[in-house]
C-alpha positions in Angstrom: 13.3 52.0 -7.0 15.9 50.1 -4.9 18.8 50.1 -6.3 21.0 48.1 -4.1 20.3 45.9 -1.0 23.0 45.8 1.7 22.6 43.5 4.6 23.5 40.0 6.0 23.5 37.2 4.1 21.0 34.5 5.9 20.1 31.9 3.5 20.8 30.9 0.1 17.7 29.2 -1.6 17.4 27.9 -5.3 18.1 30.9 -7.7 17.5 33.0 -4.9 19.7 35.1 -1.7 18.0 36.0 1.6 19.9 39.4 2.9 18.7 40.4 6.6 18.6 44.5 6.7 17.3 45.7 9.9 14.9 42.3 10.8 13.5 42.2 7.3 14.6 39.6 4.7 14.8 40.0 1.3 14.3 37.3 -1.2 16.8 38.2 -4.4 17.1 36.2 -7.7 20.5 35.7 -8.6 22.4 34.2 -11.2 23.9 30.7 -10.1 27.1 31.9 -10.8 26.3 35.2 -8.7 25.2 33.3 -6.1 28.3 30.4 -5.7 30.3 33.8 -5.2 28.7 35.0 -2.4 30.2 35.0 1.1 29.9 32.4 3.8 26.4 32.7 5.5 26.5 35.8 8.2 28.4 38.2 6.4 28.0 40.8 5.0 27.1 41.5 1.3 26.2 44.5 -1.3 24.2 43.1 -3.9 23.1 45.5 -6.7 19.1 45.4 -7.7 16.6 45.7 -9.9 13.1 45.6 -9.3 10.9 44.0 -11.3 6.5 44.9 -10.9 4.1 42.9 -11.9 0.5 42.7 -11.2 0.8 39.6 -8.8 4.3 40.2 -7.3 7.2 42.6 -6.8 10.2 40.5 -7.6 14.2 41.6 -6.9 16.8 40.7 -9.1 20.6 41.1 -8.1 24.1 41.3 -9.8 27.5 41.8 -7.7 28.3 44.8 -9.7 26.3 48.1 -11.4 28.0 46.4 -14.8 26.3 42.8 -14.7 23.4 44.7 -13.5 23.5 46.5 -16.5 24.3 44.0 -19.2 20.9 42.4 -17.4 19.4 45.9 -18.1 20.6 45.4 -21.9 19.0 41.8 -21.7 15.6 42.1 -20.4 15.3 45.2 -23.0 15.2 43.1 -25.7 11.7 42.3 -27.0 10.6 38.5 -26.0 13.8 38.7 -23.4 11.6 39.1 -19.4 13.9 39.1 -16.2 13.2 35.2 -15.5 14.9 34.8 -19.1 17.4 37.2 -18.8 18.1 35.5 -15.1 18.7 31.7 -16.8 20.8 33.0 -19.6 23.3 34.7 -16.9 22.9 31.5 -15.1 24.5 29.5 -18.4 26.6 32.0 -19.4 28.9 34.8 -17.2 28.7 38.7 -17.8 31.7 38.7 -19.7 30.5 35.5 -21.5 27.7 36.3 -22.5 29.2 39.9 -23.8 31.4 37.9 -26.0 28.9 35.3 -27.7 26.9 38.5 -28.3 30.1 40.6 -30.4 31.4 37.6 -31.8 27.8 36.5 -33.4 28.0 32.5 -31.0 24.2 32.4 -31.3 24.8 28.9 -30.3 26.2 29.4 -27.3 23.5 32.2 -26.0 20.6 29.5 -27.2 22.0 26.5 -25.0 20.0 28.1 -22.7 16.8 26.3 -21.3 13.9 28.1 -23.1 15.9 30.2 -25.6 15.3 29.4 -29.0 18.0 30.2 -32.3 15.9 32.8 -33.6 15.9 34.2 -30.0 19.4 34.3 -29.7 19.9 36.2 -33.1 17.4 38.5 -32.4 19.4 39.3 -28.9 22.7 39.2 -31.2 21.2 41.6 -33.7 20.1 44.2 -30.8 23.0 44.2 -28.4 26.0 43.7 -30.2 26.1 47.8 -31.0 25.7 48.4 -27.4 28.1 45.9 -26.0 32.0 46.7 -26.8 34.9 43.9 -26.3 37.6 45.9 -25.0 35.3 47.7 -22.3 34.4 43.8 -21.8 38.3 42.9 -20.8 38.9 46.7 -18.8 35.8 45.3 -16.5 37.2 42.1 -16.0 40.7 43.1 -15.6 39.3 45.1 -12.9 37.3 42.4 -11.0 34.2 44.1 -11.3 33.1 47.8 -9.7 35.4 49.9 -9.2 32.7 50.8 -6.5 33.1 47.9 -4.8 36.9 46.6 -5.6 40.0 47.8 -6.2 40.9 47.8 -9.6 43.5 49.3 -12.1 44.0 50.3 -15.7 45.9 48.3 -18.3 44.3 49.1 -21.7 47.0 47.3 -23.9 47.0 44.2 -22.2 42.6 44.2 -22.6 43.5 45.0 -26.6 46.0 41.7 -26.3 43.8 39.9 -24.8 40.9 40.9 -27.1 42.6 40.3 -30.5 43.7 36.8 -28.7 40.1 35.9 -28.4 39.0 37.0 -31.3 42.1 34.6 -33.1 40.6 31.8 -31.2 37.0 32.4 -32.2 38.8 32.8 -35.9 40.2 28.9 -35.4 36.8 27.4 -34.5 36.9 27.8 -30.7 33.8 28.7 -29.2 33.8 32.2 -28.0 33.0 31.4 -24.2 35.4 28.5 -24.3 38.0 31.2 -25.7 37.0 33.9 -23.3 37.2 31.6 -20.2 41.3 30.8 -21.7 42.7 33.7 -22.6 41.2 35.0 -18.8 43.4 32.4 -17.2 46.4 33.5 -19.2 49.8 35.0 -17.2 49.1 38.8 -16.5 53.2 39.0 -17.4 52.2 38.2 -21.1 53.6 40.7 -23.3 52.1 40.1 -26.2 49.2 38.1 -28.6 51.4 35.4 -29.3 52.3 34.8 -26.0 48.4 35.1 -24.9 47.6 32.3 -27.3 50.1 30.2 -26.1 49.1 29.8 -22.6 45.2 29.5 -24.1 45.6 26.7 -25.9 46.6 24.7 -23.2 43.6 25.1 -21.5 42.1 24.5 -24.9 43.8 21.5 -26.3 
């Protein structure tokens, strides 16, 4: 199993990265989000895999950290959910995202994606949401990502702020990726809910 890929970045095709390691190119799927946040073409790049068998191919799919790997991992073990599926859906929504739409029920927002039905979605809803957890969800994006591969540092009131804030905006008829994306851009100096919501809703309103 390869679980990573480090290497040179040499090309950047649809849904796809080419890393150079040692004179051999390797063709990874990526999210499109994954792959606008790549670095300029020559450098160099970790991109964390998972490789997928089938009779007619061996295909690579990469994440920029072990946790979007993983919530990919969570994806693709859902029944009816294979890694093209799983690939589109973290191509409409983000990591974080779609961990949200998943605890807060937004079966809406998961089946916006190209080829995913309702029933789909709630089926996905109905499997994850036990293994997904919202203030884990905030801790990893507080951090950036790995701690493997960034720096990062702990601030578990501010993730339960910022968690209650979402859910209050989810609880006023936001959707819950519009409300994730907000409460994300809020002031790190917050100090509390109220002050969380504030700075949300004008990205909202």
């Amino acid at each position: 199993m390869i679980s990573y890929i480090r290497g040179e970045l040499c090309d950047i095709e649809e849904q796809k990265a080419i890393v150079d390691v040692n004179g051999v190119g390797y063709g990874i799927y990526m999210p499109q989000q994954a792959l606008s946040l790549l670095p300029p073409m020559g450098q160099q790049v970790k991109i964390h895999t998972y490789l997928n068998i089938r009779e007619d191919a061996m295909q690579l799919f990469g994440f920029l950290t072990k946790e979007d790997l993983n919530v990919f991992r969570l994806l693709i073990g859902v029944n009816g959910i294979g890694p093209k599926a799983g690939l589109n859906i973290l191509s409409c929504l983000s990591p974080d995202e779609l961990r949200f739409a998943v605890l807060s029920g937004d079966a809406k927002a998961i089946s916006a994606t190209p080829g995913i039905g309702k029933k789909t979605a709630e089926k996905l809803i109905l499997e994850l949401k036990d293994k997904l957890n919202i203030e884990d969800m905030l801790e990893h994006a507080a951090h950036g990502g790995d701690s493997e591969d960034l720096a990062s540092g702990t601030d578990t009131a501010s993730n339960t702020m910022q968690a209650e804030a979402v859910q209050a905006l989810t609880a006023l008829g936001y959707g819950s990726a519009e409300s994730l994306r907000a409460v994300k851009k809020s002031s790190p100096e917050c100090s509390s809910v109220e002050d969380i919501l504030k700075e949300a809703l004008k990205f909202l309103l």
